[in-house]
N, C-alpha and C positions, 0 to 999 in steps of 0.2 A: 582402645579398640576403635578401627575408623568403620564405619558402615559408608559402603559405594552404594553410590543409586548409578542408576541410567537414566537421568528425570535430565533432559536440555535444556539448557536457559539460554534462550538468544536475542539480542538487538540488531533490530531490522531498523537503518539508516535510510532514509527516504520515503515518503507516504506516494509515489505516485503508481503508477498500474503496478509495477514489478514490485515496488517492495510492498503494496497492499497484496498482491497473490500469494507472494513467498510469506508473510505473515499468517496469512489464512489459513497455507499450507502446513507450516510446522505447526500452527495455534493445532488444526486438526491433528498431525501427530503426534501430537503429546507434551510438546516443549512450551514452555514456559517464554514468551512471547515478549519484548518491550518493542515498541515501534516506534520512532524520532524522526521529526520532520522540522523543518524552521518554521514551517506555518502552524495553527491551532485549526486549521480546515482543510476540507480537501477540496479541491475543483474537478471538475468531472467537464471535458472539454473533447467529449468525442466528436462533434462535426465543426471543429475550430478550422480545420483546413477547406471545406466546405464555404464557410463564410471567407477566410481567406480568398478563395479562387472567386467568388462575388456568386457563388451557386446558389446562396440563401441568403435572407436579410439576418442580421444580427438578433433581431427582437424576433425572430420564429425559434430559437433556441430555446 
């Protein structure tokens, strides 16, 4: 006798903004969640194109 579940298990390939939301999002609906990324960290680099364009100094970030 097999027993089906409805329970997802999904691998989210990438840690940057999109695959940390889509992780967030199925973590919240129910599924069973792996995330893989080549790095062991994440960078958070929202005003990188700012320092880019010379609009801020690099050490105000």
């Amino acid at each position: 006798m097999r027993i089906q579940s409805n329970h997802s298990s999904v691998i989210v390939i990438g840690a940057g903004f999109g695959g940390m939301q889509a992780t967030q999002s199925l973590a919240r609906s129910g599924a069973d969640v792996l995330l893989i990324d080549r790095n062991n960290y994440n960078t958070f680099v929202p005003l990188l194109y700012q320092v880019a364009a010379a609009q801020i100094a690099p050490d105000m970030i």
